[in-house]
PASEBA-1860 file (N, C-alpha, C; in nm, 3 decimals):
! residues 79
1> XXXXXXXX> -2.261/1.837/0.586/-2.129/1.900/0.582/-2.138/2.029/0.500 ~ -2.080/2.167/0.549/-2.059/2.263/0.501/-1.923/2.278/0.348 ~ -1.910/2.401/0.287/-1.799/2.374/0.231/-1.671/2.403/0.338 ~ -1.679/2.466/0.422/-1.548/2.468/0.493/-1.538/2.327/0.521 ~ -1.584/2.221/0.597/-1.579/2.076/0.572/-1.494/2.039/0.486 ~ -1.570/2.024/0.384/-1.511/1.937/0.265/-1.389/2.018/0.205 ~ -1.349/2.118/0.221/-1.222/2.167/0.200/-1.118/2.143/0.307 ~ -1.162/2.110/0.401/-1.062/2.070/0.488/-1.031/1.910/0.484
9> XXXXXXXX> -1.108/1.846/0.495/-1.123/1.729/0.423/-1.054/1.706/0.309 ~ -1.076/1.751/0.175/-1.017/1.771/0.086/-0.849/1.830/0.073 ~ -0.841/1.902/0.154/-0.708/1.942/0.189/-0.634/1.826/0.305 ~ -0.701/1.753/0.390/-0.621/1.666/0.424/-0.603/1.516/0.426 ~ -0.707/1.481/0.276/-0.642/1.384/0.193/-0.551/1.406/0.119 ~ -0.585/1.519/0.038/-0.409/1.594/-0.034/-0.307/1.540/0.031 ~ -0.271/1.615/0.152/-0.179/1.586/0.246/-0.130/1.462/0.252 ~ -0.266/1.372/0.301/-0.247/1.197/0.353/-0.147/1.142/0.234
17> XXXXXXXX> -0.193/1.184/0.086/-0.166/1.109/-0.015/-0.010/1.157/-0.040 ~ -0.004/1.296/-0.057/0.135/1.372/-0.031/0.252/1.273/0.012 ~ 0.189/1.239/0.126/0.310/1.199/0.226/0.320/1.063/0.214 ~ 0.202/0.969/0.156/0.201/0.821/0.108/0.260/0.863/-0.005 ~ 0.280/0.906/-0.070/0.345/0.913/-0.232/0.517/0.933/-0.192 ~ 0.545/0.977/-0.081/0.715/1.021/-0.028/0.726/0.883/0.015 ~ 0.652/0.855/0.105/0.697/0.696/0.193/0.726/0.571/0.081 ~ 0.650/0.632/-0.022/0.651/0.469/-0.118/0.732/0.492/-0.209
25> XXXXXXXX> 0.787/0.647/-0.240/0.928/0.662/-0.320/1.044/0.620/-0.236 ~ 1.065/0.607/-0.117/1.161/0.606/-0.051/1.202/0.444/-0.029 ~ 1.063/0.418/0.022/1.052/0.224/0.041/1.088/0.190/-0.144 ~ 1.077/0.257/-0.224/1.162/0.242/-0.314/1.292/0.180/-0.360 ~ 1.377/0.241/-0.274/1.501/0.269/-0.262/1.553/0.136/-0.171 ~ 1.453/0.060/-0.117/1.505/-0.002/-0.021/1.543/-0.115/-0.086 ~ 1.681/-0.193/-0.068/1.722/-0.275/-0.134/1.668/-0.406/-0.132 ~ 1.617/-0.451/0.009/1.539/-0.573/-0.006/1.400/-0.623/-0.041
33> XXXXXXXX> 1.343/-0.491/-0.067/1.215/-0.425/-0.128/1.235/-0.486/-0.269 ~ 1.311/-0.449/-0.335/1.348/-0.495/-0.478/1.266/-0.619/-0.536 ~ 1.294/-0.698/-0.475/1.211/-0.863/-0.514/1.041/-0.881/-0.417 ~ 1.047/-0.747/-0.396/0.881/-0.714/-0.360/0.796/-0.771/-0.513 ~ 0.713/-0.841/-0.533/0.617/-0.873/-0.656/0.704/-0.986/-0.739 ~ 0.834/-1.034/-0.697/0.903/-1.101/-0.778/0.913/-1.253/-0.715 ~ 0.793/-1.258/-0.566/0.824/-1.394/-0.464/0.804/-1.512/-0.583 ~ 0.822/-1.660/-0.501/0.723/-1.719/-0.550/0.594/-1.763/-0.466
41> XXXXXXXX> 0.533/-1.763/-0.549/0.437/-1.758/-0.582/0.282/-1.670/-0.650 ~ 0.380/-1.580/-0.679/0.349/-1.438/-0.786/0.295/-1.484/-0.910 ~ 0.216/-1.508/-0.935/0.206/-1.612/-1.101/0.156/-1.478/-1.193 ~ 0.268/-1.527/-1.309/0.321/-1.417/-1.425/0.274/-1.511/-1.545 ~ 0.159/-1.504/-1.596/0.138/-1.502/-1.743/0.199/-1.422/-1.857 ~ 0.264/-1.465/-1.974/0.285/-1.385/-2.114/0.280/-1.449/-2.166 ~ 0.218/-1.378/-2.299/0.224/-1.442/-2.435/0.237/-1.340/-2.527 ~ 0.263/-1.377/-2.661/0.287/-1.362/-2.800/0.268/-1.187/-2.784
49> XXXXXXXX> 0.109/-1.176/-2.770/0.090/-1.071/-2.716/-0.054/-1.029/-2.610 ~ 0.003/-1.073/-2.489/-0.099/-1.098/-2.374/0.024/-1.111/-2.257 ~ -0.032/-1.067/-2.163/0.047/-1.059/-2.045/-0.027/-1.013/-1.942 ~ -0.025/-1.081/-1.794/-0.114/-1.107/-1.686/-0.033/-1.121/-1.605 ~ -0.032/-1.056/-1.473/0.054/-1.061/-1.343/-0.055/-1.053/-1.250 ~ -0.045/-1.162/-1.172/-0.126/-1.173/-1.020/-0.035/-1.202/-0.878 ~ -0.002/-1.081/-0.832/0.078/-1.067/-0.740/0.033/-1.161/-0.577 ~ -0.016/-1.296/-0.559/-0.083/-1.399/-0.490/-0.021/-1.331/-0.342
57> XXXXXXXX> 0.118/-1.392/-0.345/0.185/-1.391/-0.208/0.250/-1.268/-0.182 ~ 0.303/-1.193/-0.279/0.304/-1.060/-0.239/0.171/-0.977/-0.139 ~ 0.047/-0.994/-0.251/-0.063/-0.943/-0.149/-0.101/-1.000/-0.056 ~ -0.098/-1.119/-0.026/-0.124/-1.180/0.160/0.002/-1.134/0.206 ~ 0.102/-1.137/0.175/0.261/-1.031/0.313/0.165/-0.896/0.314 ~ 0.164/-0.845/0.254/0.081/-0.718/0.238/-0.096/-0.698/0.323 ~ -0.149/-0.803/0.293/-0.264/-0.794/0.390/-0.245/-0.818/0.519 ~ -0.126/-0.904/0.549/-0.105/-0.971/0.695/-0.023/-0.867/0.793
65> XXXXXXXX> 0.078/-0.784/0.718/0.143/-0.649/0.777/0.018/-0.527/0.810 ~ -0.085/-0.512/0.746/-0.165/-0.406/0.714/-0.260/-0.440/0.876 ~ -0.257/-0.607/0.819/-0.360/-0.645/0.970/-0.356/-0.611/1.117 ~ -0.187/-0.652/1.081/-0.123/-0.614/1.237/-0.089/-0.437/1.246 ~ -0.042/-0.395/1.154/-0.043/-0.248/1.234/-0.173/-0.209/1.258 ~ -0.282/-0.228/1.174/-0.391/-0.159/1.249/-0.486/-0.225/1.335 ~ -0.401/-0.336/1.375/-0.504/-0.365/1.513/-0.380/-0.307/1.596 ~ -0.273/-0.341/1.599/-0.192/-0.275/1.727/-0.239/-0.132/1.740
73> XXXXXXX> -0.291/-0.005/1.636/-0.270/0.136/1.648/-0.416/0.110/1.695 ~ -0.521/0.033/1.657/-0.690/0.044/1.702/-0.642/-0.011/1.850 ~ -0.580/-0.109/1.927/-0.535/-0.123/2.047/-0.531/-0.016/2.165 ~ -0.418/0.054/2.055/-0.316/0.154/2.159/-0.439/0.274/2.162 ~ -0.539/0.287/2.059/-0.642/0.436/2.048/-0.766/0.384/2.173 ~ -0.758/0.235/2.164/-0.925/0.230/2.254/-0.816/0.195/2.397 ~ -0.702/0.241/2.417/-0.680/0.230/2.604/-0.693/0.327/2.678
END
C-alpha cells in the first residue's frame, strides 16, 4: 500500500467511526434502550471498595442482532 492508500483508508475509518459515534448518541435517546445493561442477568458485583459489571445477557442480545444483520447484508452482497 502506497500513502495515498492509507490516507484514504485512514480518512474512511474517521468517517465509519464519525457516523458510529452519531448512531450511538442517538440510540441514546431511545427510551427503551434505557434498561440496555440493566437485564437480568447482567451480574453486578460491589464492594466496600471494588466493583465489577459483566454485562452476560446484554452481550448475547448484542451478539445475536450483530449475527443476523450481517449474514442477511453478506446474503443480499453474494446474489
Amino acid at each position: 500500500m502506497n500513502m495515498d492508500d492509507w490516507g484514504r483508508t485512514l480518512a474512511l475509518l474517521g468517517v465509519g467511526l464519525l457516523v458510529l459515534g452519531g448512531v450511538l448518541m442517538l440510540l441514546g435517546r431511545v427510551p427503551v434502550l434505557k434498561h440496555f445493561g440493566r437485564l437480568p442477568g447482567d451480574i453486578r458485583i460491589t464492594g466496600e471498595h471494588f466493583s465489577c459489571f459483566f454485562p452476560l445477557v446484554s452481550m448475547l442480545i448484542v451478539s445475536v442482532l450483530l449475527s443476523l444483520v450481517l449474514n442477511i447484508i453478506i446474503r443480499l452482497l453474494n446474489r
